[in-house]
ZAMARKOL-630565 format. One line per 4 residues: number of its first residue (from 1); their letters; for each residue x, y, z of N, C-alpha, C. Coordinates in Angstrom, 3 decimals. Example, Ala and Ser with C-alpha at 12.3 -4.5 7.8 and 13.67 -1.06 7.14 Angstrom:
1 = AS = 13.190:-5.690:7.800:12.300:-4.500:7.800:13.200:-3.300:7.800 ~ 12.850:-2.250:7.080:13.670:-1.060:7.140:12.900:0.030:7.870
This chain:
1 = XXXX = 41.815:33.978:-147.530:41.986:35.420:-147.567:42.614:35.878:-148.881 ~ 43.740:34.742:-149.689:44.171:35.470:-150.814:43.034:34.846:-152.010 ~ 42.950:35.781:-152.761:42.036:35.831:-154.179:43.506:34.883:-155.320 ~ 41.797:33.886:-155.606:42.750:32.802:-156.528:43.398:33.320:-157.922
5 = XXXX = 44.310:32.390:-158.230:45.298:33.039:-159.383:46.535:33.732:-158.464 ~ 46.674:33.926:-157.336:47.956:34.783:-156.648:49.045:34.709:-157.529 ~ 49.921:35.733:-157.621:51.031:35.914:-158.156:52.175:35.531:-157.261 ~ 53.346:35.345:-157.652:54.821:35.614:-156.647:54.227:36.171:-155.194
9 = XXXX = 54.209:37.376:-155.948:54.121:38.423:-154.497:53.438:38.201:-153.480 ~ 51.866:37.816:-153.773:51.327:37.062:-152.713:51.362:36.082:-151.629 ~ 52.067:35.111:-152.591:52.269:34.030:-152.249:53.719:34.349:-151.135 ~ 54.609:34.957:-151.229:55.590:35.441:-150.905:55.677:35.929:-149.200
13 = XXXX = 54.038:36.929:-149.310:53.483:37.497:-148.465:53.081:36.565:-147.454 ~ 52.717:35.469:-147.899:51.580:34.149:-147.111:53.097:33.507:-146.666 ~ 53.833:33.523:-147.011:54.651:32.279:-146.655:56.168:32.901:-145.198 ~ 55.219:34.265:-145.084:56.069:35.010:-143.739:54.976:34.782:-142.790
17 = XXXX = 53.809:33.730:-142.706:52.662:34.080:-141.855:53.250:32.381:-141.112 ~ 54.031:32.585:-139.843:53.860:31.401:-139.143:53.005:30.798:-138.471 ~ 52.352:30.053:-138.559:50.981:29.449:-138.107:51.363:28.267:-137.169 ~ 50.741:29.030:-136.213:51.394:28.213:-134.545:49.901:27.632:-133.948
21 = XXXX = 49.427:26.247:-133.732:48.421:25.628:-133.480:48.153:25.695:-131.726 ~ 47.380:25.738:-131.148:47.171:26.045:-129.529:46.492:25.311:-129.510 ~ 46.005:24.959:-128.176:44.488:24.069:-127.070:44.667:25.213:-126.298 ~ 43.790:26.513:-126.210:43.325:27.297:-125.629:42.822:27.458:-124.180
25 = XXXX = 43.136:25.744:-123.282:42.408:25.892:-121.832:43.720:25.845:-120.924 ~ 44.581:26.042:-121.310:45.879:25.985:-120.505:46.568:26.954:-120.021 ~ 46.002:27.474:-119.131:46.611:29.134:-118.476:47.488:28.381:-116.874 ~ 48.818:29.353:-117.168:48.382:29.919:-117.913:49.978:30.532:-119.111
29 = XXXX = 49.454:29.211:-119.618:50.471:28.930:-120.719:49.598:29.887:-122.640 ~ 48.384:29.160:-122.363:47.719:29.946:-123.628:46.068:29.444:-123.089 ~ 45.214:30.957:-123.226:44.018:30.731:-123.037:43.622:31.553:-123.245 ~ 41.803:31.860:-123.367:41.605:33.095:-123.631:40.944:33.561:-122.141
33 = XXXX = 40.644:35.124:-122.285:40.444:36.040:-121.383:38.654:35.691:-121.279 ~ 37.643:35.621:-120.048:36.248:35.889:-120.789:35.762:36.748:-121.473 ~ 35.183:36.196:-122.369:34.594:37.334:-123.209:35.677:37.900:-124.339 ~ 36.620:37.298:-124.377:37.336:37.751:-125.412:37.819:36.488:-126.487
37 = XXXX = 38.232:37.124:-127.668:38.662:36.070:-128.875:39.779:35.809:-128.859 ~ 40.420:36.655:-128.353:41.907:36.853:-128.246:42.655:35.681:-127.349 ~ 43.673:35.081:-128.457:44.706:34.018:-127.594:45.790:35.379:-126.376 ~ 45.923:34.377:-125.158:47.389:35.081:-124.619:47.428:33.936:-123.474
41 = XXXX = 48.422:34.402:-123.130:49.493:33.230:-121.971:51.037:33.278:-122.761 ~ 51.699:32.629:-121.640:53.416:33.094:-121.558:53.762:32.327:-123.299 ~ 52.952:31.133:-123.711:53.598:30.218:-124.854:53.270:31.170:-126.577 ~ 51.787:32.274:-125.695:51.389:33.401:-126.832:52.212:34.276:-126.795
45 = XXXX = 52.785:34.835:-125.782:53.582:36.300:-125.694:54.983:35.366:-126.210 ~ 55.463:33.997:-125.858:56.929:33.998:-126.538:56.976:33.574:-127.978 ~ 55.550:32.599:-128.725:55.906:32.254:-129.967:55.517:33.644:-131.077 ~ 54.787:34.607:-130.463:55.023:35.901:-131.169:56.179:36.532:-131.058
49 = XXXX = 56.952:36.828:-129.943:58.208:37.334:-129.901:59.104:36.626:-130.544 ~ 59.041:35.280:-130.930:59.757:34.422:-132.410:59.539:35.493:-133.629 ~ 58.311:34.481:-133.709:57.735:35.138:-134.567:58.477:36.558:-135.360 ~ 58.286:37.516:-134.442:59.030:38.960:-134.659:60.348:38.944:-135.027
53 = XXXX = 60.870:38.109:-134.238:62.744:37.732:-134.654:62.930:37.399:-135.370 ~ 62.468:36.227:-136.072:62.172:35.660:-137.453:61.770:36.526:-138.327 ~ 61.376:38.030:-138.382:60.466:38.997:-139.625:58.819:37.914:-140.065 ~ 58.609:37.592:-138.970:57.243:36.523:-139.413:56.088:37.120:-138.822
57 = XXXX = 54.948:36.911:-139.294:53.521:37.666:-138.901:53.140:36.719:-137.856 ~ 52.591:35.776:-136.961:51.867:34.600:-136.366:50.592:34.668:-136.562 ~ 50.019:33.945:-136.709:48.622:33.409:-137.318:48.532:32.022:-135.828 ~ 47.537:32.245:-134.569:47.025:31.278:-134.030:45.949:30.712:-134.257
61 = XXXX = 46.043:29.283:-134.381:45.073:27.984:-134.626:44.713:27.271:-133.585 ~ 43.366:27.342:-133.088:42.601:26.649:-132.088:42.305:25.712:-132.498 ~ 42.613:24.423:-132.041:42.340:23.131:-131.949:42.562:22.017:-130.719 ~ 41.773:20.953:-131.083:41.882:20.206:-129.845:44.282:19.631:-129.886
65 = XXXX = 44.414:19.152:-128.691:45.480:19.245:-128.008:46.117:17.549:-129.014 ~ 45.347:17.003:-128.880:45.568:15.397:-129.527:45.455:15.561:-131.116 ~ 44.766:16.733:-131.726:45.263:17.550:-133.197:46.241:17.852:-133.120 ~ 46.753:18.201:-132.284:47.915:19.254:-133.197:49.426:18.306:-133.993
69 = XXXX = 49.811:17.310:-133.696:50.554:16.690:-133.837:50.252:16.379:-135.304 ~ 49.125:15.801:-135.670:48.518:15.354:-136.865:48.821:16.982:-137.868 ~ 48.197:17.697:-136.950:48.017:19.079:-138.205:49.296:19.769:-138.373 ~ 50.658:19.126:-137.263:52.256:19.380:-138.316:52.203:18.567:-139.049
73 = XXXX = 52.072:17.303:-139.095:51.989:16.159:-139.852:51.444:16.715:-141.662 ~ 50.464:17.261:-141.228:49.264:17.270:-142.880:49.568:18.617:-143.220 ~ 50.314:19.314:-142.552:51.195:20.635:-142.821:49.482:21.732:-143.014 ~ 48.986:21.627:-142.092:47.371:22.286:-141.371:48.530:23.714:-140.661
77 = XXXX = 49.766:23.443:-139.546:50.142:24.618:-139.226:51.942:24.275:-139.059 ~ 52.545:25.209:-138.551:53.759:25.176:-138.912:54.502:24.686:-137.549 ~ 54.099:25.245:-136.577:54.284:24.734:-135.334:53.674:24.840:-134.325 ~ 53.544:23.947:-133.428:52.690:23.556:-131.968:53.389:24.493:-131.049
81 = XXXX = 52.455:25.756:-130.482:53.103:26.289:-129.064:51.563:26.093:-128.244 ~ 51.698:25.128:-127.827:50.913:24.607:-126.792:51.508:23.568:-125.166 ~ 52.237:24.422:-124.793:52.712:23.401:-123.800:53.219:22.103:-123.697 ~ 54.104:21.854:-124.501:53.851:20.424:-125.195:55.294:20.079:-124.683
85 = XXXX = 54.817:19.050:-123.511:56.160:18.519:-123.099:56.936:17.475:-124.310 ~ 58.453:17.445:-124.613:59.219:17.285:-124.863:59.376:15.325:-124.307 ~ 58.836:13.983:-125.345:58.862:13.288:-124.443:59.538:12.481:-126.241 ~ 59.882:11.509:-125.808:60.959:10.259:-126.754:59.857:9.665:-127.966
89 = XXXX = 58.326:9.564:-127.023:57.051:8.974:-128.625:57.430:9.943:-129.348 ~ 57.106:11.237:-128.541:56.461:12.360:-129.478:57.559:12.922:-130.958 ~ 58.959:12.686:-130.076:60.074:13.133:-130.944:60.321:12.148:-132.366 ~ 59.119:11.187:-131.969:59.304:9.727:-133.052:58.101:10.478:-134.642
93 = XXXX = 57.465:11.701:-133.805:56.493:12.179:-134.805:56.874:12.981:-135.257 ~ 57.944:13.856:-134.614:57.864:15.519:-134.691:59.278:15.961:-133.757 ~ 59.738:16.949:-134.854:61.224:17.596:-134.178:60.873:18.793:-133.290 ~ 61.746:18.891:-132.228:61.303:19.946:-131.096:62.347:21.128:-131.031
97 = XXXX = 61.480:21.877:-130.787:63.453:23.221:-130.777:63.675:22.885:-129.775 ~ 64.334:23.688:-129.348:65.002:23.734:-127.538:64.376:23.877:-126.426 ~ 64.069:23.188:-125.139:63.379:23.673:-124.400:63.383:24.861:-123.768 ~ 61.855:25.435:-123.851:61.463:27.132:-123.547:61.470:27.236:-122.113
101 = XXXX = 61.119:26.037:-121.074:60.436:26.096:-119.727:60.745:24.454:-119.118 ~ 60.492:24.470:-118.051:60.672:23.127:-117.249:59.758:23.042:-116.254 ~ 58.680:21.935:-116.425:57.661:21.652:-115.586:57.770:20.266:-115.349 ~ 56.801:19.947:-114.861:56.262:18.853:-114.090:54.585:18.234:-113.665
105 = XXXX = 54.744:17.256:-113.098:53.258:17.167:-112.775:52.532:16.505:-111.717 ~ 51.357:17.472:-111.138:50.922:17.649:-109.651:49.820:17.275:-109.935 ~ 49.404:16.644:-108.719:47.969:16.184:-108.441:47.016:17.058:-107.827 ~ 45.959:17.008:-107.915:45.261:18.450:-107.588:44.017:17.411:-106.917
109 = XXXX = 43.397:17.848:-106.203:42.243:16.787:-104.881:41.360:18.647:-104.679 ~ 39.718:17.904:-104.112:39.520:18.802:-103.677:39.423:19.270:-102.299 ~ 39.373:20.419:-101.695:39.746:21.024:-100.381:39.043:19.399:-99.300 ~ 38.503:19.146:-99.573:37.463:17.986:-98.155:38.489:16.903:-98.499
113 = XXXX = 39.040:16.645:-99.575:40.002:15.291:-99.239:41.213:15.241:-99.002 ~ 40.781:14.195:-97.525:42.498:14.576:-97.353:43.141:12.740:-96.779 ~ 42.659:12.030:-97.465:43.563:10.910:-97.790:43.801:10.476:-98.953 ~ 44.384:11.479:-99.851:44.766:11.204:-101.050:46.394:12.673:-100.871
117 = XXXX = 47.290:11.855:-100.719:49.073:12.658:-100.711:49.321:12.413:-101.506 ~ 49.421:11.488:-102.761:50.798:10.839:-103.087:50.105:9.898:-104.722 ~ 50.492:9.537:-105.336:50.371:9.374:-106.818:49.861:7.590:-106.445 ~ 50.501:7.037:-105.258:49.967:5.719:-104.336:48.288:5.165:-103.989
121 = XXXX = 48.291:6.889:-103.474:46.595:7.009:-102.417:45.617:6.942:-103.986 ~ 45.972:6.922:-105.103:45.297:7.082:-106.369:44.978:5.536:-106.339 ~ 45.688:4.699:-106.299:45.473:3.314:-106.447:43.707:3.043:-106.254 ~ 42.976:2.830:-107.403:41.584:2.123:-107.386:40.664:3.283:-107.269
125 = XXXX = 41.418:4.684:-107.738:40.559:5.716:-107.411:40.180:6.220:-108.759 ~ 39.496:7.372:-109.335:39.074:7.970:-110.232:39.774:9.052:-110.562 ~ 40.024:9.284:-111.515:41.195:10.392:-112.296:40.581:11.316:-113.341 ~ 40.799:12.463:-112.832:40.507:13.345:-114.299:41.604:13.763:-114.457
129 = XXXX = 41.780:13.674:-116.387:42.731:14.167:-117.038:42.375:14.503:-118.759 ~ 43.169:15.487:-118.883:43.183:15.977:-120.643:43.913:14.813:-121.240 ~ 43.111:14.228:-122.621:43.535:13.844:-123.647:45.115:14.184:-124.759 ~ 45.330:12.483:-124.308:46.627:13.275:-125.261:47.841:13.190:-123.875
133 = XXXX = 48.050:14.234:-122.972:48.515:14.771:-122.410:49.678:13.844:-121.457 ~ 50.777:14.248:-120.617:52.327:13.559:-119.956:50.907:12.901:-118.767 ~ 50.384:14.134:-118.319:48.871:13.603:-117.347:47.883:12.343:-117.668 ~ 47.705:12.026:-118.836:47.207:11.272:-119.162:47.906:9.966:-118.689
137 = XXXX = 49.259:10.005:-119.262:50.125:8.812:-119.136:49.993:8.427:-118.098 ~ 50.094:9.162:-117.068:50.635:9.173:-116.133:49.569:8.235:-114.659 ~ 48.328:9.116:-115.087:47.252:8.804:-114.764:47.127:6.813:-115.187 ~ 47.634:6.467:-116.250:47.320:5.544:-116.970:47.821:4.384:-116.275
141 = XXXX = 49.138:4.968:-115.552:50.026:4.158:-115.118:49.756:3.175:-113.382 ~ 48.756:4.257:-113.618:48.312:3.945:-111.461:47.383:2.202:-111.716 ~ 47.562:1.564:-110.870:47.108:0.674:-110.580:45.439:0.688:-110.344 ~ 44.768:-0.042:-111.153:43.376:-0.054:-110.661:42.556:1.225:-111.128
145 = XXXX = 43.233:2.543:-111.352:42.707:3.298:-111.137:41.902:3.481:-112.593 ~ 40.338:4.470:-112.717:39.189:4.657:-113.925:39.796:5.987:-113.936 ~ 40.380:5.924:-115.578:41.280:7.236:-115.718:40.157:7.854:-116.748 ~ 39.279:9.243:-116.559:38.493:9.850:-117.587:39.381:10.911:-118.346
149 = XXXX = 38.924:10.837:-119.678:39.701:11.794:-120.286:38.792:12.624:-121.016 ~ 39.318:14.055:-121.198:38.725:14.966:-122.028:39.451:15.692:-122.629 ~ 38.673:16.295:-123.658:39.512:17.577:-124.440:39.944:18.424:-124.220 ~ 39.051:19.175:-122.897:40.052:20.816:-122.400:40.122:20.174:-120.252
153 = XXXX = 40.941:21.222:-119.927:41.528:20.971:-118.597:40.169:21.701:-117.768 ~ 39.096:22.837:-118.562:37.909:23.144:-117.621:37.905:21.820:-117.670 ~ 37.032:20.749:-118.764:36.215:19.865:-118.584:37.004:18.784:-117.214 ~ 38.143:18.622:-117.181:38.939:18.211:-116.460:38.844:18.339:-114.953
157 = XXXX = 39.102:19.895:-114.704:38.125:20.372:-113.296:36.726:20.282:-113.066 ~ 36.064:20.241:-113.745:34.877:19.876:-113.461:34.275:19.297:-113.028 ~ 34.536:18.041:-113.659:34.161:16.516:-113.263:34.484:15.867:-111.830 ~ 36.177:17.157:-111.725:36.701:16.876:-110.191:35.813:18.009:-109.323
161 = XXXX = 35.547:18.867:-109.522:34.744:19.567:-108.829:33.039:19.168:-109.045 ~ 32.598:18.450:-109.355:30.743:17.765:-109.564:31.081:16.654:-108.862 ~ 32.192:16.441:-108.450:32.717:15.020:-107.429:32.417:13.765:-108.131 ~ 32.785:13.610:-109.299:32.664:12.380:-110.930:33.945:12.083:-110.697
165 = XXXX = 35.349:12.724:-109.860:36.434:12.327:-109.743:37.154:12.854:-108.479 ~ 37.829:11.842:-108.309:38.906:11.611:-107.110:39.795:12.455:-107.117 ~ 40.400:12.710:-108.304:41.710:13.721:-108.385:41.906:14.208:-109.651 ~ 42.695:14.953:-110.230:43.571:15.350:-111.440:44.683:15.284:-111.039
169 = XXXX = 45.659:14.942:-112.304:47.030:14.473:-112.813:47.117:16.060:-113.894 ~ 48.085:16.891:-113.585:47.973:17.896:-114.923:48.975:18.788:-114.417 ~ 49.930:19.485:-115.493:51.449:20.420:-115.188:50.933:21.118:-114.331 ~ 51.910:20.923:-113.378:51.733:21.746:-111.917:51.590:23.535:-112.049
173 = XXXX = 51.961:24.253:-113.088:52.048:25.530:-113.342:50.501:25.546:-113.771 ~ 50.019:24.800:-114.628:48.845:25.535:-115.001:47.662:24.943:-113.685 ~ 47.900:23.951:-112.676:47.377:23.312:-111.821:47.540:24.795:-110.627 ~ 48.357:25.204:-110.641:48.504:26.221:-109.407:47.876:27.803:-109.981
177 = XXXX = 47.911:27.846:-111.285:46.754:29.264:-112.122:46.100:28.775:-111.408 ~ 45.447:27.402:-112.126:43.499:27.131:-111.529:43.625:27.369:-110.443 ~ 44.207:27.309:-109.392:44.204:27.268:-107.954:44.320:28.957:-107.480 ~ 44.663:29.738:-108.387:44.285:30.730:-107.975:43.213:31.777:-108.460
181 = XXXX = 42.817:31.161:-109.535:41.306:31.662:-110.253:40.086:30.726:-109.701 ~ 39.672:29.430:-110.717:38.165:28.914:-110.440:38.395:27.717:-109.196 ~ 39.508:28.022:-109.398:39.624:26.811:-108.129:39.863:26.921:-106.602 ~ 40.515:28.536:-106.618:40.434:29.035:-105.811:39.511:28.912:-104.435
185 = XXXX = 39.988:28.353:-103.143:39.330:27.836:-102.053:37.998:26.597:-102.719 ~ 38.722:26.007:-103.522:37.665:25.032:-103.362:38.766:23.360:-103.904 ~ 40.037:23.749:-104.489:41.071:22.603:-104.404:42.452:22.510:-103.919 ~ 42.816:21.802:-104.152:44.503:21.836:-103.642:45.687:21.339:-104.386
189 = XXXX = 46.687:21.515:-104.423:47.354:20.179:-104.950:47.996:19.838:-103.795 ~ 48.298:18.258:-104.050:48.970:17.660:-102.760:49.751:16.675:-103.131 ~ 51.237:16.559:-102.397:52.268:15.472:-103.251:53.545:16.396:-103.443 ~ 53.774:15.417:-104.100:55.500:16.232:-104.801:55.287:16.522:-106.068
193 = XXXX = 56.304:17.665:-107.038:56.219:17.055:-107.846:57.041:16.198:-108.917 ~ 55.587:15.725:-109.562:56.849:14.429:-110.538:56.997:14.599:-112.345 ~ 57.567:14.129:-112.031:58.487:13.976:-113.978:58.707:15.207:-114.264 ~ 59.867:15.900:-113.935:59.984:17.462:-114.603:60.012:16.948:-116.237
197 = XXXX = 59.616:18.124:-116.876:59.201:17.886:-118.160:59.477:18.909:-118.800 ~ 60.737:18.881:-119.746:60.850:20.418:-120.470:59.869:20.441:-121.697 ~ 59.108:21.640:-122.238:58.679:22.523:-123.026:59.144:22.449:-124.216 ~ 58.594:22.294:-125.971:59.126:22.664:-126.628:58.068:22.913:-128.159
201 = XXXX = 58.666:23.527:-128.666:57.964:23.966:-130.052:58.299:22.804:-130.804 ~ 57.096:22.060:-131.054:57.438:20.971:-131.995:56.983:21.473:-133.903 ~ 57.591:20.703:-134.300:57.648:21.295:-136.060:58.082:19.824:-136.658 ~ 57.657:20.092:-137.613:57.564:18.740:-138.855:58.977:18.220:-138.483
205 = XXXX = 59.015:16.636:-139.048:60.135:15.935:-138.605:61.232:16.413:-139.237 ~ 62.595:17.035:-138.591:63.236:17.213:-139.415:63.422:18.701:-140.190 ~ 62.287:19.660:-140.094:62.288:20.788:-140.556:63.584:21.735:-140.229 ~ 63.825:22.236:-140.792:64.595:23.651:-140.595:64.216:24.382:-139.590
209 = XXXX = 62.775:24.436:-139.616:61.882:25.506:-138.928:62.493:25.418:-137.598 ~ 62.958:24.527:-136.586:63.410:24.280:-135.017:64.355:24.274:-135.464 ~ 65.255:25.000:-136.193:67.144:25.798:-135.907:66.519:27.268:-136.109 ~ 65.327:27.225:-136.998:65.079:28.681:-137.027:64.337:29.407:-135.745
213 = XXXX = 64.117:28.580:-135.301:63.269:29.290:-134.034:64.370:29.082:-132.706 ~ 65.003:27.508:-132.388:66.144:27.874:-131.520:67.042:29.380:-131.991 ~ 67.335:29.159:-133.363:68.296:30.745:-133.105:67.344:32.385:-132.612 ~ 65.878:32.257:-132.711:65.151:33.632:-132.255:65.271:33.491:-130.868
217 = XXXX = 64.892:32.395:-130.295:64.793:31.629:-129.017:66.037:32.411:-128.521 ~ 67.078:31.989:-128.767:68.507:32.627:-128.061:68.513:33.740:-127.770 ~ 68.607:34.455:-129.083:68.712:36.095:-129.194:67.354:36.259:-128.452 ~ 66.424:36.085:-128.102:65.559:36.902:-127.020:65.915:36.205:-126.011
221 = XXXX = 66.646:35.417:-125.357:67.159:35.040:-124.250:68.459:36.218:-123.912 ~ 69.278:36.743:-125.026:70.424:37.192:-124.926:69.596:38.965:-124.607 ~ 68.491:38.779:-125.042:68.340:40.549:-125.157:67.375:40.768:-123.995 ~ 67.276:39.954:-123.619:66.143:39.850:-122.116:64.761:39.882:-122.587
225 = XXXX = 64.049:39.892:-123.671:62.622:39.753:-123.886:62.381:38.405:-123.317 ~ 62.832:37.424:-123.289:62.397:36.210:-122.668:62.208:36.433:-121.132 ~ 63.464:36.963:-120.762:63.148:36.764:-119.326:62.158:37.740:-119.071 ~ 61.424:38.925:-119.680:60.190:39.930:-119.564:58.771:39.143:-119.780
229 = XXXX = 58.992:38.425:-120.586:57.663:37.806:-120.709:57.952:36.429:-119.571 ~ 58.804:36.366:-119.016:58.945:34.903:-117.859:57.688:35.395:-116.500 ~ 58.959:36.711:-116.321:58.035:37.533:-114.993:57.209:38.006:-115.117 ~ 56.878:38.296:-116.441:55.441:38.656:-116.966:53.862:37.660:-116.057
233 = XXXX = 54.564:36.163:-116.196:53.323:35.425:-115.806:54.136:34.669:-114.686 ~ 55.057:34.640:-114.163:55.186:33.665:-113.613:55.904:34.409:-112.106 ~ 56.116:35.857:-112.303:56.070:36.278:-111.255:57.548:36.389:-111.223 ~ 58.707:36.161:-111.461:59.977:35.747:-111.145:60.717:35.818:-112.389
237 = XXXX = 62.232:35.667:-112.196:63.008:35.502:-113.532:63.045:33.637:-113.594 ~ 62.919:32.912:-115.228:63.658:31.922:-114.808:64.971:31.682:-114.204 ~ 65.120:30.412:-113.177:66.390:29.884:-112.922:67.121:29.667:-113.611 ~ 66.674:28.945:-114.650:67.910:28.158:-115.802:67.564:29.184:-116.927
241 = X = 68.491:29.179:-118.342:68.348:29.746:-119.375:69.179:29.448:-120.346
């Protein structure tokens, strides 16, 4: 967009544009609407409300979910607001601000099966799960079981709904959206759930950038825009803060 040769000023201009990388199938954390171009979900409405606190423009980047780590890495974007649980590898790649949210993760079966409860009844069964993902692991971990992986969480339902799979492994928040949009009377989740998993904006190892965003993070915790965009999607105030 800028014409080569830029001066100061330009350059000046470009370097207030925070560029926050997404996987777009995760509602409903960040996804798009049909028929529209437009990113939104609770991780769009809070890394813009950074964004704003910071005096920063946001610029969102669609890419696959197992990119984004690489593209803080090759400095492609500035930070990951994609749902991105907070786990000990990941912190070995990439520094995290503070956690935004606290999830977990549920198994999802469809409505006709009903001897599959428990992360156990998976043993020797078939798994759909997103690439990359705490689900993946997790999935990985079951005994016996043919764990398929893909790039977005449709392709994920799918495969469980064309009956190519036994179950999904995937954060119980965006597992209970689907359940009330495409999945609606046709899956379930069933089980407890497991590994709560906090949320966080990951940024180059070490950056500044995660003290600069924990301190926006606060102050919209302190001024209540956080908790507006909480009940915004999730129906409720958070518990913790």
């Amino acid at each position: 967009m800028f014409a080569a040769g830029c001066g100061g000023k330009d350059a000046a201009k470009e370097s207030k544009v925070l560029r926050a990388g997404t996987e777009p199938t995760f509602a409903p954390f960040e996804f798009q609407e049909k028929d529209s171009k437009d990113f939104t979900g609770f991780d769009m409405d809070l890394i813009r409300a950074i964004g704003k606190q910071m005096g920063r423009d946001v610029e969102i980047k669609n890419m696959g979910f197992d990119a984004l780590i690489p593209a803080i890495n090759s400095g492609n974007i500035d930070v990951v607001a994609s749902g991105m649980s907070i786990t000990e590898e990941r912190k070995k790649a990439v520094t995290f601000s503070d956690p935004y949210y606290t999830s977990g993760l549920a198994i999802i079966v469809r409505n006709d099966e009903n001897n599959i409860k428990s992360l156990k009844d998976l043993e020797g069964k078939t798994i759909s799960v997103q690439i990359g993902t705490t689900g993946a692991d997790k999935a990985a971990s079951v005994p016996g079981a043919k764990v398929k992986t893909f790039n977005t969480n449709a392709e994920v339902f799918l495969e469980l709904n064309n009956k190519n799979a036994d179950a999904v492994i995937i954060d119980r928040p965006v597992g209970a959206y689907f359940l009330t949009k495409e999945g609606k009377g046709q899956d379930k989740i069933v089980g407890e759930t497991m590994d709560a998993e906090p949320y966080g904006f990951a940024v180059k190892k070490d950056s500044k950038l995660a003290g600069e965003i924990n301190k926006a993070l606060g102050e919209l915790k302190k001024n209540g825009e956080y908790d507006k965009i909480y009940k915004k999607w999730f129906g409720e105030a958070p518990k913790e803060k």
